[in-house]
N, C-alpha and C positions, 0 to 999 in steps of 0.2 A: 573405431567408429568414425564414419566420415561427421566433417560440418553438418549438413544438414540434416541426419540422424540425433545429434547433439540438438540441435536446436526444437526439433520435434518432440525429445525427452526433455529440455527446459520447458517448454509449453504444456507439457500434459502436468509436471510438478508446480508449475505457475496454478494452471487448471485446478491443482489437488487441492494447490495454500490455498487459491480463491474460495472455493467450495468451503473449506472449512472454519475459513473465517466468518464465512455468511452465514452458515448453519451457525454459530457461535453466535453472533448479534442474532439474526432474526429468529431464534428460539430462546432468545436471554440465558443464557448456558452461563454467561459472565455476570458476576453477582454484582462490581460495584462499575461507578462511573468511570472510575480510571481505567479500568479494563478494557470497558466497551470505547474507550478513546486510545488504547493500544491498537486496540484490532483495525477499528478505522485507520491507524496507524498504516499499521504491515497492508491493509485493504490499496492505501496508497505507494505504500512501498510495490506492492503488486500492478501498481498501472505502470512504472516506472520501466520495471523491468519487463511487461508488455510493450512499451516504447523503444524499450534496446534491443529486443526482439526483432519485432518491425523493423528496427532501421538495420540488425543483422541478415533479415528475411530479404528485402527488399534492396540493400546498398544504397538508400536516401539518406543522406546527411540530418535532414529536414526533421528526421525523427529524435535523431538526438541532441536538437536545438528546441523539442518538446519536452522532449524528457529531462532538459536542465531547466528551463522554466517551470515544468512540474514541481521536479524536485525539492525549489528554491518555493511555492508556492504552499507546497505539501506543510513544508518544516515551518513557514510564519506560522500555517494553519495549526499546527501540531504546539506550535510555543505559545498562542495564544489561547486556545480551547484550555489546555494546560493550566496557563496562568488563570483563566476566568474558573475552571474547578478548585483550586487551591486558595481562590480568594472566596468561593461559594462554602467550601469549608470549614474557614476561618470562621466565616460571617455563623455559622448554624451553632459554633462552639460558645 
């Protein structure tokens, strides 16, 4: 398989995770809060690897000085939602 045959079957399994993540949050498939903060999770894990995509599709550098500031953005977002559910838990107990 050449490069760009590769990169067309990364996108259509990107395509697949996305989809199914989204049917997952927006029919509540996922029973508790942490779950639905997983998926948001991998949802951003998903932009990421659409940004390495792009800058593999394209050869702009530009994309992947996005996709580490995402990254870095993603994971505060991730430790802080985190921390505020596991302190909203404590709080109910």
């Amino acid at each position: 398989m050449g490069a760009p045959m590769k990169l067309v079957v990364a996108l259509c399994v990107l395509g697949l995770f996305i989809a199914c993540a989204l049917i997952a949050l927006i029919y509540r498939r996922l029973p508790g809060r942490a779950d639905r903060l997983v998926a948001v999770d991998a949802l951003s894990s998903c932009a990421l690897a659409a940004c390495l995509i792009a800058a593999a599709l394209s050869g702009e550098t530009a994309f992947l000085d996005v996709a580490i500031g995402f990254a870095l953005v993603a994971f505060l977002g991730t430790v802080s939602w985190a921390s505020a559910l596991a302190k909203r838990e404590e709080d109910e107990k």
